[in-house]
C-alpha positions in Angstrom: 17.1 -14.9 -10.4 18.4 -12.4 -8.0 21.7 -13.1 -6.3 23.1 -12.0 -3.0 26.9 -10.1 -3.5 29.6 -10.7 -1.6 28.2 -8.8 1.2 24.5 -9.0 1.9 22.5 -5.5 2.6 20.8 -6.7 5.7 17.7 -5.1 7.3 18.7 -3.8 10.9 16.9 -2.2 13.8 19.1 0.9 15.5 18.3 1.5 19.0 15.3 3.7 18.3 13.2 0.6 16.5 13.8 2.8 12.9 14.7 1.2 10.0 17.8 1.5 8.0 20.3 -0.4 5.7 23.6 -1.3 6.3 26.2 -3.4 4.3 27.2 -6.6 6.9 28.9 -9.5 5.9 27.9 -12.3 5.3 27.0 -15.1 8.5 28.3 -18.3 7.9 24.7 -19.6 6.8 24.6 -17.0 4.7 27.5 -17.6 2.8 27.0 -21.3 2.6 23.8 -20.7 0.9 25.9 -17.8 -1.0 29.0 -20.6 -2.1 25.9 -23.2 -3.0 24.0 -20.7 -5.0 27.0 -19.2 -7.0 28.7 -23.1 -7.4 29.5 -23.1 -11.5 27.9 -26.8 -11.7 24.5 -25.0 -10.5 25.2 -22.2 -13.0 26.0 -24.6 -15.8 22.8 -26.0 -14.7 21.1 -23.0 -15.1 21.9 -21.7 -18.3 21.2 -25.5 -19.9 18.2 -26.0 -17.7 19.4 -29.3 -16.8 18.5 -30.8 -13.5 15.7 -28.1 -13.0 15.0 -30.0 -9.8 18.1 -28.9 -8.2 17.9 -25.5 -9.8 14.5 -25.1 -8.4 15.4 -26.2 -5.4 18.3 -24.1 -5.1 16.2 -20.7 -6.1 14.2 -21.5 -2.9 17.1 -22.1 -0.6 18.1 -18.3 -1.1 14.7 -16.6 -1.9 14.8 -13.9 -4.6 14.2 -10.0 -2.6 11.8 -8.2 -4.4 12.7 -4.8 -2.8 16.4 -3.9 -3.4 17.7 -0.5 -2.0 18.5 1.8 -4.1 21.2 4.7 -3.1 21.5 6.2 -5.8 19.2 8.7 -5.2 15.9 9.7 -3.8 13.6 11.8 -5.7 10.0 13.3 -5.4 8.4 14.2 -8.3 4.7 15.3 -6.8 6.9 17.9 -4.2 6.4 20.9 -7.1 3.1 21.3 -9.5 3.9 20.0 -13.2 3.1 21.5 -16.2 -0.9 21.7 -16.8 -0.9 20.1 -20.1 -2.5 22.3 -22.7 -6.1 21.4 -23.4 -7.3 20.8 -27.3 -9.4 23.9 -28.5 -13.0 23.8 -27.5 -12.3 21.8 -24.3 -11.2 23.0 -20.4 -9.2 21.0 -17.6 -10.1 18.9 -15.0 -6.5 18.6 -13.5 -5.5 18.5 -9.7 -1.5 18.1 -9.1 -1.3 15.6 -6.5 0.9 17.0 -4.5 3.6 15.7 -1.3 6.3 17.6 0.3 9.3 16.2 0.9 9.0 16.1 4.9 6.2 13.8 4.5 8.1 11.0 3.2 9.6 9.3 5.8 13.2 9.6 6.7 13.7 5.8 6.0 12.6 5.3 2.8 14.6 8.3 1.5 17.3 6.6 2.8 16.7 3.7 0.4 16.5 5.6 -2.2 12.7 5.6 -2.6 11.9 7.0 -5.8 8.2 8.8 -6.4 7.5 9.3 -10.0 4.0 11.3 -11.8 2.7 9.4 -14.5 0.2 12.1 -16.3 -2.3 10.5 -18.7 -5.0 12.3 -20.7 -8.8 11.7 -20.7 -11.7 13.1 -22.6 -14.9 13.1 -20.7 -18.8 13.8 -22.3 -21.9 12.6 -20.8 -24.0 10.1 -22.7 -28.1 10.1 -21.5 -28.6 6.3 -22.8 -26.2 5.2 -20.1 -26.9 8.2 -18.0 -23.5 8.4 -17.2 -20.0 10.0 -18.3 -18.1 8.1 -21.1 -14.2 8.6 -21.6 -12.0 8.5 -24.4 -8.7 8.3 -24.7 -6.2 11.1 -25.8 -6.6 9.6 -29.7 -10.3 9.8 -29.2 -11.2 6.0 -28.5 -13.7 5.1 -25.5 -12.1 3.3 -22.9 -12.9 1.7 -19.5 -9.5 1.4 -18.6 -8.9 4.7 -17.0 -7.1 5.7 -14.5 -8.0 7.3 -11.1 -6.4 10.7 -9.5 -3.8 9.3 -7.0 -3.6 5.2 -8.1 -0.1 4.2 -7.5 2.0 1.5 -8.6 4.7 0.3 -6.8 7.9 -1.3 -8.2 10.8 -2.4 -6.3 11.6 0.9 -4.8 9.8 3.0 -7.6 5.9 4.4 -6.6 4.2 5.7 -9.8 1.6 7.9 -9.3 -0.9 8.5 -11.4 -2.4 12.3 -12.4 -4.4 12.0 -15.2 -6.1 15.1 -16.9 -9.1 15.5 -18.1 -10.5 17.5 -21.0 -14.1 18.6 -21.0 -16.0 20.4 -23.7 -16.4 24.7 -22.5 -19.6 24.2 -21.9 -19.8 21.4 -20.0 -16.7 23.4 -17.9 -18.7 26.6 -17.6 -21.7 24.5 -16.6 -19.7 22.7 -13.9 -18.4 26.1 -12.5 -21.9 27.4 -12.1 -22.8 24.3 -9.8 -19.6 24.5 -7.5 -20.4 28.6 -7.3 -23.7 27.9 -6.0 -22.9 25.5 -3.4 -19.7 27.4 -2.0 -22.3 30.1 -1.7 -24.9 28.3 0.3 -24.0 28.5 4.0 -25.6 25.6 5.0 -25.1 21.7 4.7 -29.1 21.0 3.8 -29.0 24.4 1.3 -26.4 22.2 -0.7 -28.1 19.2 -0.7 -31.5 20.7 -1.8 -28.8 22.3 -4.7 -27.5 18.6 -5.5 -31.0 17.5 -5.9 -32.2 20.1 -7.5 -29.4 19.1 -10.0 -30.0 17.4 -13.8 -28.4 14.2 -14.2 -25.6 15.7 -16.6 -24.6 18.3 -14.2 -24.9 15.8 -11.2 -22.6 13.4 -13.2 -20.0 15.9 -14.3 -19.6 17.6 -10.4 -19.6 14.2 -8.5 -16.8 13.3 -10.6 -15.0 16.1 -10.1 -15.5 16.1 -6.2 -14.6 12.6 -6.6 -11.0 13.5 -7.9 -10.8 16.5 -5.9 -11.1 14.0 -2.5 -8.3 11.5 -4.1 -6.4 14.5 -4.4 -6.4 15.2 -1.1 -5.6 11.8 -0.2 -2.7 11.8 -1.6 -0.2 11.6 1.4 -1.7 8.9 2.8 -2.2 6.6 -0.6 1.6 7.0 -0.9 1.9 6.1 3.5 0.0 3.7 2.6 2.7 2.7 -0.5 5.8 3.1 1.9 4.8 0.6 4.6 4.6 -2.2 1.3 7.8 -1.4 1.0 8.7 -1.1 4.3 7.0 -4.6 5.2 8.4 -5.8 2.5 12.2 -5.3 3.5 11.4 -6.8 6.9 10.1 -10.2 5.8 12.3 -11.0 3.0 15.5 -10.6 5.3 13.8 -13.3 7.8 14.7 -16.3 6.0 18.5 -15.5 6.1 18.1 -16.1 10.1 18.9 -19.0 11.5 15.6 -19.3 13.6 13.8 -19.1 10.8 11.4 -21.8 10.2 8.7 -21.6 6.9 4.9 -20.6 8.4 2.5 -22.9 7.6 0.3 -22.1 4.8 -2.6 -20.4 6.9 0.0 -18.1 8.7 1.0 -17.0 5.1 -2.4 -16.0 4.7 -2.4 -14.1 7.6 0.7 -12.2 6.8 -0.2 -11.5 3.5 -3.4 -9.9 5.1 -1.6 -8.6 7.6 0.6 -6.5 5.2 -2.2 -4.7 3.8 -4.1 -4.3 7.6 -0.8 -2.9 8.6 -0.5 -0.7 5.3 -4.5 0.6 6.3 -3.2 1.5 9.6 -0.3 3.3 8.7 -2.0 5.7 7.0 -5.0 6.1 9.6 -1.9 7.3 12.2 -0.4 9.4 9.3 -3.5 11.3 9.5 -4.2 11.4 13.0 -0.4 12.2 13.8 -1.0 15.5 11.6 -4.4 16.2 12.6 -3.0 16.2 16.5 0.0 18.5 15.4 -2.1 20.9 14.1 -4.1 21.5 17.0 -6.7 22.2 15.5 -9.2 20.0 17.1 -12.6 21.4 15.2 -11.3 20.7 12.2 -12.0 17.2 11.5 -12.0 17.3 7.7 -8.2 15.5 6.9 -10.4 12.3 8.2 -13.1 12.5 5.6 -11.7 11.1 2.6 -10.4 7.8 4.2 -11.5 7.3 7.3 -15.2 9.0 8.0 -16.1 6.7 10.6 -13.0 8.3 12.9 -14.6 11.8 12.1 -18.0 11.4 12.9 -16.4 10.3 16.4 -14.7 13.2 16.6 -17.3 15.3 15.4 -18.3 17.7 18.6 -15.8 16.3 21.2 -13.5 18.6 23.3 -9.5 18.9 22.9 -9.7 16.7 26.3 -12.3 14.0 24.5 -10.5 14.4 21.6 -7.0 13.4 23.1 -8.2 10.8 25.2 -9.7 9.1 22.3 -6.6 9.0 19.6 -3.9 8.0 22.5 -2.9 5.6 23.6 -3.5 4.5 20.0 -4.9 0.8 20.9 -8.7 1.4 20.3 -8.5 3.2 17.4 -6.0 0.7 16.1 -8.6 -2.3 16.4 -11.7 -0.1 15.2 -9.6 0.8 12.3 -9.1 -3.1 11.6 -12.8 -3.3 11.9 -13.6 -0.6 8.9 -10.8 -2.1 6.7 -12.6 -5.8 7.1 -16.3 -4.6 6.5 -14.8 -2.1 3.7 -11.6 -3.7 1.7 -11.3 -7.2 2.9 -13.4 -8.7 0.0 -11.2 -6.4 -2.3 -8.1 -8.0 -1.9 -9.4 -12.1 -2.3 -7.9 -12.7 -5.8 -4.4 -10.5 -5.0 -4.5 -13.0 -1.6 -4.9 -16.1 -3.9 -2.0 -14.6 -6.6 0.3 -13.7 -3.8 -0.5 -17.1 -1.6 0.7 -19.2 -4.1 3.8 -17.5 -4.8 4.7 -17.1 -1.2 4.4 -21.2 -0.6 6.6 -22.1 -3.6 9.1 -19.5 -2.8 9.2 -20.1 0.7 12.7 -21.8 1.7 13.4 -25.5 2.9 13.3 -25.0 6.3 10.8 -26.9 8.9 7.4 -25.9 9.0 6.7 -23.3 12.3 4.0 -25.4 13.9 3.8 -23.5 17.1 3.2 -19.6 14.8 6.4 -18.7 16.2 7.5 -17.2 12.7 4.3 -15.3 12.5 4.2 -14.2 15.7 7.4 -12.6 15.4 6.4 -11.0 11.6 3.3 -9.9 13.0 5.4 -7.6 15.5 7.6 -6.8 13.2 4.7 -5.2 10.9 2.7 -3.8 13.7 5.3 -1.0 14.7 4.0 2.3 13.9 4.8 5.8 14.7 2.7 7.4 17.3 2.3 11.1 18.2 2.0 11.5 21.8 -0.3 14.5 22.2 0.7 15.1 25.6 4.7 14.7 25.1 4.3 15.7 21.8 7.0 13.8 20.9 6.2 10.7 18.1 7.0 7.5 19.9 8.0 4.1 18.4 4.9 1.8 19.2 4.6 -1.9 19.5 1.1 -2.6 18.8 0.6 -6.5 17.9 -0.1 -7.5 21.7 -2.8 -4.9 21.4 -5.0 -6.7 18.6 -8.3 -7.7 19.2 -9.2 -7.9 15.7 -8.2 -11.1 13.9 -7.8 -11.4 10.3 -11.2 -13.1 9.3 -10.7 -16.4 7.6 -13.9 -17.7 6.4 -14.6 -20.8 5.2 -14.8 -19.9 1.2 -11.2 -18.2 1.8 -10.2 -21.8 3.5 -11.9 -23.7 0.5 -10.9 -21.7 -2.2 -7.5 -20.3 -1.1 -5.8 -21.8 1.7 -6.9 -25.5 1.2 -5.4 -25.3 -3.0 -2.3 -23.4 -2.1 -1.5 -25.8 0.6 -2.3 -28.9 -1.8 -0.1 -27.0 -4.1 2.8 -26.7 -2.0 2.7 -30.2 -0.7 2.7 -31.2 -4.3 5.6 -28.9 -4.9 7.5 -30.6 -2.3 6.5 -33.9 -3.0 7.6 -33.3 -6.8 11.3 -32.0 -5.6 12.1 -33.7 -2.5 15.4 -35.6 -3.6 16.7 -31.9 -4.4 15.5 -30.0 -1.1 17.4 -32.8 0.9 20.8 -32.3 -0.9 
């Protein structure tokens, strides 16, 4: 169980709406809940695991933070190219770096001490006609499903690892795949390298659209780890509500909602990560940084004057809601059993406080989530941007998510409650 120090790091707002972290001490509810936690009969408790009511009880009270800052350091381990590792003999890479530079990480989460680590793991690939299909093998020559994709990341308290796997191929395979990818960047037009992709057998089809495939991630990189930060960044906001005193426990559908909420807003924040770039550059033809995650903004974009162009991205509130309408038709159904997981974790950890019947609590962490940073094209100036008022997109709640997720989890935290109710009243 985590325990707050003498002074607690608190989660602040400067006058510009950034975030940062500052030592504060403690406010007298605080350090109540401080004095109770630390008391040596609850200790004694704990180590003996007598009274587990009361322990239990008392692990709620002050609700363990899953994101502690870190200022030790920050580092960035995809800002230079690593080492290619060395392929066996007979075989040829597949390797792209993954790269970020350092002025794309936010200024906040250096501050914290964000730390972005390169996990490189390697792969054989070889095509097998039965499943029509590549098969891969791990470095000791064992097939596997469980390989990993350029770019997946894994986030740990304030440790992102990212994931660069390399993948060996036989020569001829390699020298096969380079023959397909010289004839289509020599055909100048889109339907000359389609009529090449179908003119394709299914081993060479296989082996280039998995290369294109980790050529896109690669490029996606910057906004996989955007996407990363504002977890981290959402996190740190809602784990220092409880500590205020107008705190009062969502309900368990308002849970829901945040914990959709968090990866809505996560969606988002990338999707203005890439416009905010793509309206720097200037370069209005060039629509291609949209491809890889968001198409749908592209083909919008496709065609359109500077004028069209500008009027479309800002003010940012209709892109904002159409981009909640491409993450619910593409990645809602994704995220159903990490809902369910995180759900019931969030209404046995919440604290004893009364339940928010009027949303109030989620109102306010709903605004809290939907800040963003906005480039102004016509300042160009980024702007901190209030968007929650602006939604027109709701989370979707269906009934299956109410039967099979909101309903148990609520019967589960009654029960919870029910179970320790002598202790949450001490």
């Amino acid at each position: 169980m985590n325990k707050l120090n003498n002074t607690a790091l608190r989660i602040l707002f400067s006058s510009d709406n950034e975030l940062f972290v500052v030592k504060k001490p403690l406010t007298p509810d605080e350090k109540a809940k401080y004095e109770r936690y630390t008391a040596k009969e609850i200790e004694k408790e704990l180590s003996s695991q007598i009274n587990r009511n009361q322990s239990r009880a008392v692990r709620l009270a002050t609700p363990p933070r899953s994101i502690t800052p870190d200022f030790s350091g920050y580092e960035n381990e995809l800002s230079s190219a690593p080492q290619m590792p060395e392929p066996p003999k007979g075989y040829k890479n597949i390797f792209f770096p993954c790269l970020m530079d350092d002025a794309l990480i936010p200024e906040d989460m250096r501050k914290l001490g964000i730390k972005v680590h390169r996990r490189i793991q390697k792969f054989f690939l070889d095509y097998s006609p039965e499943d029509d299909g590549l098969i891969f093998y791990d470095e000791h020559g064992l097939e596997t499903d469980d390989y990993v994709d350029n770019g997946e990341a894994e986030t740990d308290n304030l440790v992102i690892t990212v994931n660069t796997p390399c993948f060996f191929i036989t020569i001829e395979d390699y020298a096969r795949l380079e023959a397909v990818k010289n004839r289509l960047s020599q055909a100048k037009t889109k339907k000359r390298q389609t009529r090449i992709l179908n003119s394709l057998n299914d081993q060479d089809f296989a082996f280039y659209s998995f290369y294109e495939h980790q050529a896109l991630l690669d490029k996606m990189i910057s906004t996989i780890l955007i996407h990363e930060f504002k977890h981290v960044k959402n996190n740190l906001l809602q784990q220092n509500r409880p500590y205020k005193k107008d705190y009062a426990a969502p309900n368990t559908t308002d849970l829901y909602l945040l914990e959709a909420e968090d990866e809505r807003t996560a969606y988002l924040e990338s999707l203005f990560f890439t416009i905010n770039e793509y309206l720097k550059r200037e370069n209005y033809a060039d629509t291609s940084p949209f491809w890889a995650d968001f198409s749908w903004l592209a083909q919008k974009l496709e065609k359109k004057s500077e004028k069209q162009i500008k009027s479309m991205l800002y003010p940012p509130e209709k892109i904002m809601n159409n981009g909640l309408k491409d993450w619910a038709n593409k990645f809602y159904n994704n995220y159903t059993e990490q809902f369910k997981q995180n759900l019931l974790t969030a209404v046995l950890d919440n604290p004893l406080t009364p339940k928010d019947a009027n949303h109030k609590e989620y109102k306010l962490e709903q605004r809290l989530l939907y800040t963003f940073k906005i480039y102004n094209p016509y300042t160009k100036k980024e702007e901190i941007t209030g968007l929650a008022d602006k939604i027109t997109v709701p989370v979707p709640i269906t009934a299956k998510i109410k039967r099979e997720l909101i309903i148990p989890a609520q019967k589960e935290r009654q029960e919870y409650y029910d179970t320790f109710k002598e202790a949450f009243q001490k």
